[in-house]
One Martini backbone bead per residue (centre of mass of N, CA, C, O) as a GRO file, in nm:
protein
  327
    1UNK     BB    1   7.562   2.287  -8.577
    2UNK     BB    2   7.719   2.208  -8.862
    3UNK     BB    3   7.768   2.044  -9.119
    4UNK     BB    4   8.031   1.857  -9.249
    5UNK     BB    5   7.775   1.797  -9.431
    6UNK     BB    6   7.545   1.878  -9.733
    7UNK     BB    7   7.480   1.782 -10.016
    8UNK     BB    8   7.416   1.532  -9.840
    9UNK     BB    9   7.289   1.235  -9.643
   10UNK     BB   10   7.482   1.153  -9.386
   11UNK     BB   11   7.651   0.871  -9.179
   12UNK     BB   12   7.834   0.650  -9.003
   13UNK     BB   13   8.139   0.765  -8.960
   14UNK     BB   14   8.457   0.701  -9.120
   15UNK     BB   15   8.781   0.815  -8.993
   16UNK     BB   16   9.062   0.901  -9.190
   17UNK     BB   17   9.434   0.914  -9.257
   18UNK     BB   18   9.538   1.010  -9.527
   19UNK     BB   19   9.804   1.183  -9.682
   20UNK     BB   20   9.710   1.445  -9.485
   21UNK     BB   21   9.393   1.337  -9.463
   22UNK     BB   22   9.074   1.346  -9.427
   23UNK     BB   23   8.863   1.054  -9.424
   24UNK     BB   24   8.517   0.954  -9.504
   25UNK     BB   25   8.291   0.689  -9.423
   26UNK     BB   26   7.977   0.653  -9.515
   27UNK     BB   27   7.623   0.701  -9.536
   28UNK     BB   28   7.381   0.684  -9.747
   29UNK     BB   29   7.137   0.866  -9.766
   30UNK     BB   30   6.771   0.887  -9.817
   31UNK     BB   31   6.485   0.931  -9.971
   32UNK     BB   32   6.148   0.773  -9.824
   33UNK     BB   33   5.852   0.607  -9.796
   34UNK     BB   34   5.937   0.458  -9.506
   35UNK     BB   35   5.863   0.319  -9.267
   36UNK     BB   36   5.948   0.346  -8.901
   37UNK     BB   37   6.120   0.080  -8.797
   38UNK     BB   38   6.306  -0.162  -8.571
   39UNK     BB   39   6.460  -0.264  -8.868
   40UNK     BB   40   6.550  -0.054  -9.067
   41UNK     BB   41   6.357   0.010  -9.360
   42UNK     BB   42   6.467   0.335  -9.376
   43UNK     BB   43   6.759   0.236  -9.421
   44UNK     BB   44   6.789   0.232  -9.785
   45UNK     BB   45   7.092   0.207  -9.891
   46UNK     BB   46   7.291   0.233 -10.229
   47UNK     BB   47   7.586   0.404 -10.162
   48UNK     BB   48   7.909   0.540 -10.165
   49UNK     BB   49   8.094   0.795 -10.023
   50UNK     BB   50   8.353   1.016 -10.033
   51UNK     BB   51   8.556   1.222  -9.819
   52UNK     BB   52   8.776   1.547  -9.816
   53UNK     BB   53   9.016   1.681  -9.577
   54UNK     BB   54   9.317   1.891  -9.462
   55UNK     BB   55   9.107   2.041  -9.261
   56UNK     BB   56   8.958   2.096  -8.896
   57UNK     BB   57   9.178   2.346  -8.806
   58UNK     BB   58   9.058   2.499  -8.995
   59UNK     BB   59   8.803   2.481  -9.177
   60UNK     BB   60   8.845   2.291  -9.493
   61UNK     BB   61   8.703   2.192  -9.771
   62UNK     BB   62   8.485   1.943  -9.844
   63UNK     BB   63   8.518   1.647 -10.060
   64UNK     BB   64   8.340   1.516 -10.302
   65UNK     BB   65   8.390   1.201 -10.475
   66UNK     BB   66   8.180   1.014 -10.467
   67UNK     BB   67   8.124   0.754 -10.609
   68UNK     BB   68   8.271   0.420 -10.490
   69UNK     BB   69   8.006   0.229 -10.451
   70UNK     BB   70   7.734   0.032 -10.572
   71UNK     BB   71   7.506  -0.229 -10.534
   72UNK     BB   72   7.520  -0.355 -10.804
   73UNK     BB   73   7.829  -0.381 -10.793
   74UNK     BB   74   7.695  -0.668 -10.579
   75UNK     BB   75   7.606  -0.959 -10.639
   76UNK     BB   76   7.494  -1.068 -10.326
   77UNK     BB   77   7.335  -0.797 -10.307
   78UNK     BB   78   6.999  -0.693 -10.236
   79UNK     BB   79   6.997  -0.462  -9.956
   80UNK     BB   80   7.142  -0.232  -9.764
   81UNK     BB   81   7.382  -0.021  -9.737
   82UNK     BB   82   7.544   0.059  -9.461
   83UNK     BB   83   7.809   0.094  -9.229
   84UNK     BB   84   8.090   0.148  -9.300
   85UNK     BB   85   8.472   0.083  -9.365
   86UNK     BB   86   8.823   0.137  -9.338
   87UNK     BB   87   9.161   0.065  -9.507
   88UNK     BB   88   9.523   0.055  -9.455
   89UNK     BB   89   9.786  -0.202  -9.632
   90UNK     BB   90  10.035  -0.134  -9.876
   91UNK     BB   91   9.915   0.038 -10.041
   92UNK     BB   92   9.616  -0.051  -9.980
   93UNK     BB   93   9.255  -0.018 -10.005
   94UNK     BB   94   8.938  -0.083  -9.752
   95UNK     BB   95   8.606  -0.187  -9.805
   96UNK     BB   96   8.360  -0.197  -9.548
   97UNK     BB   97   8.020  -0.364  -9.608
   98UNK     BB   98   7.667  -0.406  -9.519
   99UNK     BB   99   7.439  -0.640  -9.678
  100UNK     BB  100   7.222  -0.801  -9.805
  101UNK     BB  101   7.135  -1.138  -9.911
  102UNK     BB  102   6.928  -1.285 -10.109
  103UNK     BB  103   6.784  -1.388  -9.787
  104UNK     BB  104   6.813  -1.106  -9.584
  105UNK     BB  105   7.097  -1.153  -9.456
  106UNK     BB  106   7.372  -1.008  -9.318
  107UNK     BB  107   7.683  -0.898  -9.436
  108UNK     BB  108   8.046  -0.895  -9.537
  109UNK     BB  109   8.201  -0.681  -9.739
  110UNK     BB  110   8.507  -0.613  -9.974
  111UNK     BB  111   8.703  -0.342 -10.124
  112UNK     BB  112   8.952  -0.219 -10.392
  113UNK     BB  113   9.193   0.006 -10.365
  114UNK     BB  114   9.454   0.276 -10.467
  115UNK     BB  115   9.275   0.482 -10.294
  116UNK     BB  116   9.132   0.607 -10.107
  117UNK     BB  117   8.886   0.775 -10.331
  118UNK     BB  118   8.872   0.577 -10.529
  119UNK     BB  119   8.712   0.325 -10.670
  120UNK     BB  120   8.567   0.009 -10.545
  121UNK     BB  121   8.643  -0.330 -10.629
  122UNK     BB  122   8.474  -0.598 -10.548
  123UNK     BB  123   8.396  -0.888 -10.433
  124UNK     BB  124   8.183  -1.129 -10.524
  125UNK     BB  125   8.173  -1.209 -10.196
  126UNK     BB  126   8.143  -1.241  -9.891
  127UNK     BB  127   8.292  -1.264  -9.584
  128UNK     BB  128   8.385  -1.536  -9.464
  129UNK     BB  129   8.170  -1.558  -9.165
  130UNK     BB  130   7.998  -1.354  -9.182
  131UNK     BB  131   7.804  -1.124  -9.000
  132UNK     BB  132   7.577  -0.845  -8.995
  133UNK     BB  133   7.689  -0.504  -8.850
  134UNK     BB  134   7.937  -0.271  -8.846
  135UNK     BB  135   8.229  -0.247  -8.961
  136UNK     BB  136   8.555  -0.252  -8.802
  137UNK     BB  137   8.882  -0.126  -8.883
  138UNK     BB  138   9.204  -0.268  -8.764
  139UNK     BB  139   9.550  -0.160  -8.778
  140UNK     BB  140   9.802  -0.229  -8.618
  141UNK     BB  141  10.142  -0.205  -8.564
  142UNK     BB  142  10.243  -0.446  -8.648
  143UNK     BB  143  10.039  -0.529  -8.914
  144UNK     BB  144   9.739  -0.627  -8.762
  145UNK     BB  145   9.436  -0.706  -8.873
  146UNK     BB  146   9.110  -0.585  -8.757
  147UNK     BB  147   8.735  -0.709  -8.735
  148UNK     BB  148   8.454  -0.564  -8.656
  149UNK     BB  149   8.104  -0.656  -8.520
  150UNK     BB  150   7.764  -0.554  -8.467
  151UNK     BB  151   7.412  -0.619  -8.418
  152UNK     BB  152   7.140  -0.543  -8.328
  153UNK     BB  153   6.817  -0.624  -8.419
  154UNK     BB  154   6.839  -0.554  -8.737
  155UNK     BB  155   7.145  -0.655  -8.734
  156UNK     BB  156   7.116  -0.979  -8.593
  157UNK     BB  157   7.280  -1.097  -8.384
  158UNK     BB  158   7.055  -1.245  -8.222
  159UNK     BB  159   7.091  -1.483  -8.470
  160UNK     BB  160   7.374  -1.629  -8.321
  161UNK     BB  161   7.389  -1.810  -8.058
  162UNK     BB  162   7.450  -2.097  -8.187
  163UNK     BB  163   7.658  -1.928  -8.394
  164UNK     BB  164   7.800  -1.821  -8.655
  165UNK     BB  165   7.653  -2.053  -8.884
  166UNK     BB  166   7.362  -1.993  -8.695
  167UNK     BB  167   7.058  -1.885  -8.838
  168UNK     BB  168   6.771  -1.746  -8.617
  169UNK     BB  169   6.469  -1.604  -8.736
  170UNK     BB  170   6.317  -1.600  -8.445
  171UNK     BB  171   6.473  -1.323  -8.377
  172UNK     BB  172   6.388  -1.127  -8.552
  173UNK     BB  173   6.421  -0.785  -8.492
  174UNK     BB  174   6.321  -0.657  -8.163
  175UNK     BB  175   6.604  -0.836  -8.027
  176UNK     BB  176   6.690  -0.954  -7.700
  177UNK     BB  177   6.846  -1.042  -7.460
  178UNK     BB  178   6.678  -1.141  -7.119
  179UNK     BB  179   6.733  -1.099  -6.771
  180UNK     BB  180   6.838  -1.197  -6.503
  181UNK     BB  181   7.177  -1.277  -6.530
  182UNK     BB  182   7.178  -1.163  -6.840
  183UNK     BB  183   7.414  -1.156  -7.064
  184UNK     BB  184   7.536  -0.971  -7.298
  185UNK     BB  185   7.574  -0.904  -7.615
  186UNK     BB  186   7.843  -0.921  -7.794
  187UNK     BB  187   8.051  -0.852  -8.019
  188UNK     BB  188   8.282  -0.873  -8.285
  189UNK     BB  189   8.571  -1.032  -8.411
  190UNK     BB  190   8.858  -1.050  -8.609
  191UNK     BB  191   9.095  -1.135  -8.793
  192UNK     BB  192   9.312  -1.085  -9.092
  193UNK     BB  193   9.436  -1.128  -9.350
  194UNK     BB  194   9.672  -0.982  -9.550
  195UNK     BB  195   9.458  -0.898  -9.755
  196UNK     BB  196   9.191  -0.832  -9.618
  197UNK     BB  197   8.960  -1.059  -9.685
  198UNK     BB  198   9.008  -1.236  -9.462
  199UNK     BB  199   8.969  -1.429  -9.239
  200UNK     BB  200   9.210  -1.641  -9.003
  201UNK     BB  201   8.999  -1.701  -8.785
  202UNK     BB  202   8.800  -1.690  -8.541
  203UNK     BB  203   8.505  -1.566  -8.437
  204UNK     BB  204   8.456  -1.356  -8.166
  205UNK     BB  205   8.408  -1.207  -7.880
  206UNK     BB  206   8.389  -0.884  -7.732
  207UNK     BB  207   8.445  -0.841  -7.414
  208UNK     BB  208   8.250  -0.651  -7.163
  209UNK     BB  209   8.310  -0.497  -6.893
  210UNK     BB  210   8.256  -0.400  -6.527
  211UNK     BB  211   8.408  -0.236  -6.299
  212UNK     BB  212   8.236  -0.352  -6.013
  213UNK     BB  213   8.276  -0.670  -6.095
  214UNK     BB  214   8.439  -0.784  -6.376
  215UNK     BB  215   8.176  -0.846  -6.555
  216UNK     BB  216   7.952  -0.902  -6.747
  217UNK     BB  217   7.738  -0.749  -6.870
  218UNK     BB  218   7.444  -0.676  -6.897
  219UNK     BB  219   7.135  -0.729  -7.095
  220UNK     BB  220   6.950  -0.442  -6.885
  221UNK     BB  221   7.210  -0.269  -6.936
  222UNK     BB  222   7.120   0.000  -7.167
  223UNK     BB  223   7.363   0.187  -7.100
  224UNK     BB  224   7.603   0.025  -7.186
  225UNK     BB  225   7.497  -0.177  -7.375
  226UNK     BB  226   7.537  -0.349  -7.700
  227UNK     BB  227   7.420  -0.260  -8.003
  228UNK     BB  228   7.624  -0.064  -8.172
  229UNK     BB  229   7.881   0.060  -8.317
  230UNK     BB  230   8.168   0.015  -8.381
  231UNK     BB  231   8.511   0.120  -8.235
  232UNK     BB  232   8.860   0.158  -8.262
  233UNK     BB  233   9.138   0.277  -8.068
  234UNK     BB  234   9.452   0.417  -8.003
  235UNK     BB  235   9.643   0.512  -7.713
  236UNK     BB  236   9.924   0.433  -7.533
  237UNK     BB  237   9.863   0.141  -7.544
  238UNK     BB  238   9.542   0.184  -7.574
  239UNK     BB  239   9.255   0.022  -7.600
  240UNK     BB  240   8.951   0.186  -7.761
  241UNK     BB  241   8.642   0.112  -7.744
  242UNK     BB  242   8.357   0.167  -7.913
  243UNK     BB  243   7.997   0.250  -7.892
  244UNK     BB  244   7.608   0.187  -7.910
  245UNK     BB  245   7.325   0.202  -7.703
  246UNK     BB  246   7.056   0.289  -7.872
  247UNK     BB  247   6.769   0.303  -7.680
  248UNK     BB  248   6.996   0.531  -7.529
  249UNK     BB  249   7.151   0.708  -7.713
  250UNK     BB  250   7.453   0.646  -7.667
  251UNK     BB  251   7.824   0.718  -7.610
  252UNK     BB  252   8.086   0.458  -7.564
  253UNK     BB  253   8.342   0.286  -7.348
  254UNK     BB  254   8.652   0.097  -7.369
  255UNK     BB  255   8.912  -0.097  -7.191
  256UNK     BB  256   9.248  -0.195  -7.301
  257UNK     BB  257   9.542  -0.439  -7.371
  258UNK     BB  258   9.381  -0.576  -7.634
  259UNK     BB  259   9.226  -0.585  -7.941
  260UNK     BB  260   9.053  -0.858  -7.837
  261UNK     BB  261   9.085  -0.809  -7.514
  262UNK     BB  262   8.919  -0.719  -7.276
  263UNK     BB  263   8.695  -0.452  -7.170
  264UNK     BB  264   8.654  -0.172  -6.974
  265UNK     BB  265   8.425   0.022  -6.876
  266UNK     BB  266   8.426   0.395  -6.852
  267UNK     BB  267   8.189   0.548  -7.031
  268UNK     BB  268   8.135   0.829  -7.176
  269UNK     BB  269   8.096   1.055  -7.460
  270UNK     BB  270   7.778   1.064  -7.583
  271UNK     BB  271   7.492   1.239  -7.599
  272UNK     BB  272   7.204   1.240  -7.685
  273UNK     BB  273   7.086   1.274  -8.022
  274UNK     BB  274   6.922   1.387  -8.253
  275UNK     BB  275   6.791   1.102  -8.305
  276UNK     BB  276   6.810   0.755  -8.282
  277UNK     BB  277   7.093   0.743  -8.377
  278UNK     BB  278   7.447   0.629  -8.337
  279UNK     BB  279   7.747   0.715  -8.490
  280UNK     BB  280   8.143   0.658  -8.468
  281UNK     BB  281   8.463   0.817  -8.520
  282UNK     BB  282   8.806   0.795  -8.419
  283UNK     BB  283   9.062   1.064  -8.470
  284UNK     BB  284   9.401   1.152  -8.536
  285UNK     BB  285   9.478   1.530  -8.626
  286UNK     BB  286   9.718   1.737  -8.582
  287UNK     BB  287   9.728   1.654  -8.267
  288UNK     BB  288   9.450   1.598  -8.209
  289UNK     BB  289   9.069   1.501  -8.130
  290UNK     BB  290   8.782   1.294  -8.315
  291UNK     BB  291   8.453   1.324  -8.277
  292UNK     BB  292   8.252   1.134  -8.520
  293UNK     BB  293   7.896   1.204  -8.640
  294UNK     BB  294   7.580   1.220  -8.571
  295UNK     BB  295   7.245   1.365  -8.700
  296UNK     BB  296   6.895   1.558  -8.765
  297UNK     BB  297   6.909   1.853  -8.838
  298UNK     BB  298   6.883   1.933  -9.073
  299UNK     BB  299   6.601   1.716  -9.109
  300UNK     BB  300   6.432   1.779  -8.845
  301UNK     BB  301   6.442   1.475  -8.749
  302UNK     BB  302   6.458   1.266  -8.963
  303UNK     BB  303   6.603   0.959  -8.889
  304UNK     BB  304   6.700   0.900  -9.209
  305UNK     BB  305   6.821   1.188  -9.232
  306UNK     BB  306   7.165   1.261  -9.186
  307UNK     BB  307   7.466   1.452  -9.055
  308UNK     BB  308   7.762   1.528  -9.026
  309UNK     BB  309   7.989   1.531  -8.732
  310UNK     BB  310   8.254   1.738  -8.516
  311UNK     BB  311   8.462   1.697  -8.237
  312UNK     BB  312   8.646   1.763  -7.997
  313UNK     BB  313   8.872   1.581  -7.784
  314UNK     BB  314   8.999   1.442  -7.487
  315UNK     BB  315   9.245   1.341  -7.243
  316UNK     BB  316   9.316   1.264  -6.907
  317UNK     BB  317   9.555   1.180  -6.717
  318UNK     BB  318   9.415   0.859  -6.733
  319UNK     BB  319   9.276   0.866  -7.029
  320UNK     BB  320   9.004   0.972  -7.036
  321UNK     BB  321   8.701   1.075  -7.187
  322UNK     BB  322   8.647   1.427  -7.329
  323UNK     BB  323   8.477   1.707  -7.420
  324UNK     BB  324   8.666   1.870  -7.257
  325UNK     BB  325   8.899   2.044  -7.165
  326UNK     BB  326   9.232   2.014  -7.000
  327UNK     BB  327   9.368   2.192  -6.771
   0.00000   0.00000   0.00000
C-alpha cells in the first residue's frame, strides 16, 4: 500500500477530525547514522509537520503544512521531539509532545494555536510532574480533557516505579519489570485542568485487565502488555484503549467503561508490520472509521524511517475491532 504522505518520512499519526478536515500530527523522522540500538537514540527527531485532508475516501490530496514546532524553539528540551498528539478546547488547539530535558529524563510539553494548522507557540517549562513518552490527548463529552502517556525501555517508564516524582537511573535503557506473577507496568492518565496545560490532579496508572482471570495483565506477558503508543477512542458510550506491545510487534486493545479505567483486553488490531516499531490513532471521519499507522515500506526497511499509513477498520456486532468489513 502506498504511504500517505511521501514527501517526507513521518511516524506515529495522531489523527484528529477538525473543521471538516482530518489533521494528522505525527513524528518527523530523518536521515543519520546513528546506529540502531534499544534506547531509540536513531530516532532523532527534531520538528513537527502537520499534514490535512478533506477526503480519505476517496483520498484527496495531504496537505503538508509545515514546520509547526521546531526542538530550538522550546527552552527545556534538549533531544529527540518523538510522538506528539493534539487536541482541541474552545476554539483552541494544544500540542503535545515528549522530550528529552536538559538531563537526559523525557518529560512532556504542550504548545498552543489558534488553528488546528500551527504554527504552535510552546510553553516554556515541560508539564509539572509529567515524565516519559507517548502523550495521547482526549476530551471527552463532557469537555473534560486526559493526557494518557508511556513508554517503556527508551520511554523511561520503568524508571518511575518508586513514584512519579522519583526516577531511579539504574532502570534506564532495555529494561523492564519481570518474573512469575508480576504484573506490567501499565500506562500513565492525568485530568487536564481547563486550561489544557497542566495535570488538574495525581498522575495515575492506567489498570489493563486479562479477561480470563479479572486481574492485571502480566509483566511476561509480551503478547498483550503495554509497551508503548497509548491512545483512547470512544464509540458508544465505550472508551476503547489501544496501545502498542513493542517487541511483538501488536496493535491491542482494551475496553472498558470510564476513561480513567480499569479496560480489560480485548484483542488486536494490527499484525506486526515492515520495521521495530508501531504506533497509531483511531478516529471517525464521515461516517467511517479509520486506523492510521505506520510501517518502513518506503525506506525499505530502515527502522528509524517511517511512513504513515491508514486503512479502514469495522467494529462487529459487540463492540469489538476487526479490520474486515461485517457483513
Amino acid at each position: 500500500m502506498a504511504p500517505l504522505i511521501t514527501n517526507i518520512y513521518t511516524a506515529d499519526p495522531s489523527a484528529h477530525v477538525f473543521n471538516g478536515r482530518v489533521y494528522i500530527y505525527p513524528s518527523h523522522d530523518r536521515e543519520n547514522d546513528i546506529e540502531f540500538n534499544d534506547d531509540g537514540d536513531q530516532y532523532d527527531m527534531t520538528d513537527y509537520h502537520v499534514f490535512s485532508t478533506s477526503s480519505l475516501a476517496p483520498l484527496e490530496p495531504v496537505v503538508d503544512h509545515g514546520v509547526v514546532l521546531k526542538m530550538e524553539d522550546v527552552p527545556w528540551v534538549s533531544k529527540q521531539v518523538w510522538a506528539p498528539d493534539a487536541a482541541e478546547k474552545n476554539g483552541k488547539y494544544y500540542l503535545y509532545f515528549p522530550a528529552r530535558d536538559k538531563t537526559g529524563i523525557f518529560r512532556i510539553g504542550v504548545a498552543e494555536s489558534d488553528k488546528p494548522e500551527g504554527p504552535f507557540a510552546p510553553d516554556p517549562e515541560p508539564i509539572k510532574g509529567s515524565y516519559s513518552i507517548d502523550p495521547a490527548s482526549f476530551v471527552d463529552d463532557d469537555g473534560q480533557g486526559y493526557l494518557y502517556f508511556g513508554g517503556i525501555w527508551g520511554g523511561q517508564l520503568q524508571c518511575f516505579q518508586k513514584g512519579n516524582d522519583v526516577f531511579d537511573p539504574s532502570w534506564q535503557g532495555a529494561q523492564e519489570v519481570t518474573g512469575e506473577g508480576i504484573y506490567a507496568q501499565g500506562p500513565r492518565v492525568a485530568k487536564l485542568t481547563d486550561d489544557m496545560h497542566q495535570f488538574s490532579g495525581e498522575v495515575q496508572e492506567v489498570v489493563i485487565l486479562a479477561p480470563e482471570t479479572g486481574e492485571k495483565i502480566l509483566a511476561d506477558d509480551h503478547d498483550r502488555r503495554f509497551f508503548e503508543a497509548a491512545w483512547m477512542h470512544k464509540k458508544d458510550g465505550r472508551y476503547y484503549f489501544s496501545y502498542s506491545t513493542g517487541d511483538t510487534h501488536y496493535l491491542v486493545y482494551a475496553v472498558g467503561t470510564s476513561p480513567l479505567g480499569p479496560f480489560t483486553y480485548a484483542g488486536r488490531i494490527l499484525e506486526p508490520v515492515l520495521g521495530w516499531t508501531t504506533h497509531h490513532s483511531i478516529v471517525e471521519f464521515k461516517s467511517k472509521w479509520y486506523l492510521f499507522y505506520h510501517d518502513c515500506e518506503l525506506s525499505g526497511g530502515i527502522h528509524h524511517l517511517r511512513s504513515v499509513q491508514v486503512k479502514e477498520i469495522f467494529y462487529d456486532d459487540n463492540g469489538m475491532i476487526t479490520t474486515k468489513k461485517v457483513q
